[in-house]
N, C-alpha and C positions, 0 to 999 in steps of 0.2 A: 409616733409611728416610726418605726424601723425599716430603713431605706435601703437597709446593706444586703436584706433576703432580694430587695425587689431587682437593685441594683444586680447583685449577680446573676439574676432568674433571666436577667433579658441582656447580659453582658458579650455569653456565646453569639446572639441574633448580630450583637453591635457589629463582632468582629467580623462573622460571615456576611455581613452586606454587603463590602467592597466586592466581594467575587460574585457577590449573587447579580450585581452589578453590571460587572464586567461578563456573565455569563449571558444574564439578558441582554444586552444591547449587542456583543459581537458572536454569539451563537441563538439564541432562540428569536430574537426579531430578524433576523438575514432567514431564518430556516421560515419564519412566518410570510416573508417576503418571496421568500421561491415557490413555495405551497399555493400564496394568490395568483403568482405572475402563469403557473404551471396552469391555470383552469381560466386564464385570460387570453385574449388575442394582443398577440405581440404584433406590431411593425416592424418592418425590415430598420425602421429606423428608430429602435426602441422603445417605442412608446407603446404605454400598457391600457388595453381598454377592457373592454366587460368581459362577463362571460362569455366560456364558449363553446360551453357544452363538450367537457373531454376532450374537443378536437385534438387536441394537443397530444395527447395520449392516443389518440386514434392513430394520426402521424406517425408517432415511433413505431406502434405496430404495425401497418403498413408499410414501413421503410424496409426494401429487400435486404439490407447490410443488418437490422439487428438482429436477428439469430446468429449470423453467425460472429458479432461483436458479445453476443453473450453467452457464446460456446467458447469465444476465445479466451474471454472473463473469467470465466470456471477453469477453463484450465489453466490462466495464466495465476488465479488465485493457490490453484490446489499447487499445482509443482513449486510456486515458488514459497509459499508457507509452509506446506509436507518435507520439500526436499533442504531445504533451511533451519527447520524446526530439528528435523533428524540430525542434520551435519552442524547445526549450532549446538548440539546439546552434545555431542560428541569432543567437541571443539569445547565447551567450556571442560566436561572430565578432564580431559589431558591439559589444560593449563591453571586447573586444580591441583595436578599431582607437582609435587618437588622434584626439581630437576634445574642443571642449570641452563643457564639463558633462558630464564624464565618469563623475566621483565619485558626482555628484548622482543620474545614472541608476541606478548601479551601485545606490545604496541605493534607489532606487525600485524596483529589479525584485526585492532580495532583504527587500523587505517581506512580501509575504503569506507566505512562508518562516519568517519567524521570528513569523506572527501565530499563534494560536492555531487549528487547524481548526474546532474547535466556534466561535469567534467569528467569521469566515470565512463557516463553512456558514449560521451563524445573520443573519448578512448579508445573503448573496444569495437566503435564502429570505424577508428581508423587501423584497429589491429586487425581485422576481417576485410578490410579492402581486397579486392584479388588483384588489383592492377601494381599498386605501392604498399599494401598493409602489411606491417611486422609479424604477421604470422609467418606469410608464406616466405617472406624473404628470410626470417629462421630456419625455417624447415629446409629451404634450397641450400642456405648454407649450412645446414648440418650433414646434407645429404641425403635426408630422409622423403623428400620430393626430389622429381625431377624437373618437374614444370609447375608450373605454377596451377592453385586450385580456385576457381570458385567457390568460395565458401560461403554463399548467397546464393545458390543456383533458384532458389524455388523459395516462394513465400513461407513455407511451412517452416524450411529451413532457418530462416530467418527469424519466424517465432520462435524457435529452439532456442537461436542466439540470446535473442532481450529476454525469453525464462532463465536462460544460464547465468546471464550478468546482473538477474532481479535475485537469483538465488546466491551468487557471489557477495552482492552487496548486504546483507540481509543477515546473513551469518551470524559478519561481528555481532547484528542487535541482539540474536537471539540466545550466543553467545557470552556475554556479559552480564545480561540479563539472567540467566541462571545461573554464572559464577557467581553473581551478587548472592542470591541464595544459596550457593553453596559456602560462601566463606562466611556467611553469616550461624550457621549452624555448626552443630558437633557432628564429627564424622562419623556418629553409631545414627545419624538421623539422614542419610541423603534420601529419603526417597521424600523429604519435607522439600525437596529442590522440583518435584516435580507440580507444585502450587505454583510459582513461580515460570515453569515451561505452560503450564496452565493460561496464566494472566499473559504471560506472552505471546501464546499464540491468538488470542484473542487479538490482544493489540495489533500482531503482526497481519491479520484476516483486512483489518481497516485502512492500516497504513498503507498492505499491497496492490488493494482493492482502489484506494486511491490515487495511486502511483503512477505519475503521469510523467516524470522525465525520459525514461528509460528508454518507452516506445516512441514516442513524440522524437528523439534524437535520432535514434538508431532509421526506422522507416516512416515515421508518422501516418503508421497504419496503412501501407499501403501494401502492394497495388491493391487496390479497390476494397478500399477498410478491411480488406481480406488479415490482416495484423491488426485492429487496432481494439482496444478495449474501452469500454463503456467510457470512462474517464477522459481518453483521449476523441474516443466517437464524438459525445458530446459537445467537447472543447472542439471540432471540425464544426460542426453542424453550427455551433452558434457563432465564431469566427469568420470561420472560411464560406460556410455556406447561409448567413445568415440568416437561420432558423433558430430563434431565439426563442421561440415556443415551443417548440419541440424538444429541444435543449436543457428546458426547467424540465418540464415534463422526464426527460430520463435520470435528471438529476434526484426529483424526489422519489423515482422507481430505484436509483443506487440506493437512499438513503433508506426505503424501506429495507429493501435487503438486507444492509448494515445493520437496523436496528432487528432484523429478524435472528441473524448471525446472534448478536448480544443477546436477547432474549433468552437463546439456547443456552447459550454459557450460565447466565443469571442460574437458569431452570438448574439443569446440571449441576452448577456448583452448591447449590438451596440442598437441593437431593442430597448430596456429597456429604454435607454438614450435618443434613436428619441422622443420616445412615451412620 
């Protein structure tokens, strides 16, 4: 008997084990693990007992802060993947094109990308100070103020800032990311760059969507969750406010989302491919 068909027939399985592995014990058992804890009754002091009939789910929708932590979500998702998407796909053309100081730019724009977010967020919340923050001490000395401004005056305001600094940061990914696909093809082919804007935006929907430094630094959602999003809502309720059932509970209503998000994309791109 010939061992060498059988041998390669199950050689691919050999190799994908490790990862199927590693996918099941640190992604699909933690995801089975929040799915049970989410329809159980939590103690304040962790401990997970039976069912509990939705409660848990009941809570979130009951809680007066989540509409409006999931209006903030929407929005805080759309501007900064929309206005990111657009200025990073701008930003990879122009350091596509030959020019010099080409290098130079390139690592200037894929700086705040590989800086830390919490270093980052913790920046531009001390650039926006009104009492010490290097804005206003700019502007005073250029002349362009005369007094100094509140640039925090109103919560809204405020969300503005951490979408401007979530779309600041964000660029570079979205940026390289379709430079990659554009230095990878021939120049009678870029609109093969926009598969690639494609797959990024997708990625960039999950990573935003998750993205908990930003807001957590700058106001950690406040006054009155009136800033915060889902991610950081969440991480309040089961920390600071130990509701740890409620908690799971919003995390597997993020995750459906997330996998609703993907779906669309799958669908879309199936379509894409018939067509």
């Amino acid at each position: 008997m010939n061992t060498i068909p059988v041998r390669r027939k199950w050689e691919p399985y050999l190799w994908l084990l490790p990862s199927v592995v590693l996918m099941a014990v640190f992604v699909v058992f933690p995801i089975i693990i929040v799915f049970k804890q989410s329809l159980s009754e939590i103690s304040k002091a962790g401990v997970v007992g039976g069912w509990n009939n939705f409660e848990n789910f009941r809570a979130v929708f009951r809680d007066p802060a989540f509409g409006t932590v999931m209006l903030n979500t929407l929005v805080w998702v759309v501007a900064v993947v929309g206005l990111s998407t657009l200025l990073g796909f701008i930003t990879a053309m122009s350091l596509n094109a030959s020019f010099r100081g080409r290098k130079l730019a390139r690592s200037i724009v894929v700086f705040p990308w590989a800086t830390s977010l919490v270093i980052q967020a913790s920046i531009w919340n001390y650039i926006i100070k009104f009492e010490y923050g290097n804005l206003n001490n700019v502007l005073l000395n250029l002349g362009v103020l005369r007094s100094a401004v509140n640039w925090r005056v109103s919560y809204q305001i405020e969300f503005a800032w951490e979408c401007g600094v979530g779309i600041f940061v964000t660029i570079p990914f979205v940026a390289f990311t379709v430079l990659a696909g554009l230095q990878s093809i021939d120049n009678a082919y870029y609109e093969a760059a926009t598969v690639e804007l494609t797959v990024c935006t997708v990625l960039n929907i999950i990573y935003v969507f998750n993205s908990f430094p930003i807001i957590y630094t700058i106001t950690k959602g406040a006054p009155a969750n009136k800033t915060d999003t889902m991610v950081t809502f969440l991480y309040m309720r089961a920390f600071y406010d130990n509701q740890k059932g409620p908690a799971t509970a919003m995390s597997v209503i993020g995750f459906a989302i997330l996998c609703v998000a993907a779906g669309l994309y799958m669908v879309t791109a199936m379509r894409k491919e018939e067509a």
